[in-house]
LODRENMI-132854 format. One record per residue (C-alpha): x negated, y negated, z negated; residue in one letter. Coordinates in steps of 0.25 Angstrom, whole numbers, plus 5000, padded with zeros to 4 digits. Example, Ala and Ser with C-alpha at 12.3 -4.5 7.8 and 13.67 -1.06 7.14 Angstrom:
2
495150184969A494550044971S
//
This chain:
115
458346714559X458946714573X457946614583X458846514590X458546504605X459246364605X458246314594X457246374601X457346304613X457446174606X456246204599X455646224613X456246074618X455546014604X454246084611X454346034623X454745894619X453445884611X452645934622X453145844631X452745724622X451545764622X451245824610X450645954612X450946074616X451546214609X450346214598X450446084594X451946084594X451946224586X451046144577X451946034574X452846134571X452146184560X452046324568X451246404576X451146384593X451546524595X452746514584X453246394591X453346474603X454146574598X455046474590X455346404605X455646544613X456646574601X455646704596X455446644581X456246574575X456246414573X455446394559X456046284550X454546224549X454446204564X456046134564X455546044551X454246014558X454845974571X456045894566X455045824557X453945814566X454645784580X455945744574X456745854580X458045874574X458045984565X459646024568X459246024583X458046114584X458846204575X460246194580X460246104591X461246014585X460945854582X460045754587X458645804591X457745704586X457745624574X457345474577X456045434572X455745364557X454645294553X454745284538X454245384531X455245394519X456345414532X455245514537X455245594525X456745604523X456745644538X456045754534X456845804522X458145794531X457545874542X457246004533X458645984526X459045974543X458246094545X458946174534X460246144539X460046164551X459446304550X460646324539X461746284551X460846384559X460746504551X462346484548X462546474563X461846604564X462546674552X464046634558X463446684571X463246804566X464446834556X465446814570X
//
């Protein structure tokens, strides 16, 4: 899969926004990602590729738009919902968001290279 520097960097901006609120640093973001410190790091200077584990974990864990950190397109945040049946089909819309957005990606990349 070809690595998206625009995804990347917007990987890198989810980092930054949770180390300046505090809650952590590199580790314990990689952590919340579900992936290792040094992976992380290579996810944000575009060497590896962006795992869907890492977009689920940060979309449903720091309600990050999946279709942004992907493709940079939507809102970036979701707004907050309490109610844990809400939470739960949040969750499910996020992996189908996921999956549509990696789809729209892959097609991008596929036009790109039939041109």
């Amino acid at each position: 899969m070809k690595i998206d520097l625009k995804a990347a960097k917007r990987l890198e901006l989810i980092y930054r926004d949770f180390k300046s609120a505090g809650k952590g640093a590199q580790k314990e973001f990689a952590e919340l990602c579900g992936t290792s410190q040094p992976s992380i790091s290579r996810m944000m200077k575009a060497t590896q590729p962006i795992t869907l584990e890492v977009i689920q974990n940060i979309s449903v864990k720091l309600k990050y738009h999946p279709d942004w950190i992907v493709n940079g397109t939507g809102p970036t945040k979701y707004q907050e919902d309490k109610s844990t049946l809400i939470t739960n089909i949040k969750n499910l819309q996020v992996e189908n968001l996921i999956l549509n957005a990696r789809l729209k990606h892959i097609e991008n990349e596929t036009k790109g290279t039939h041109n």
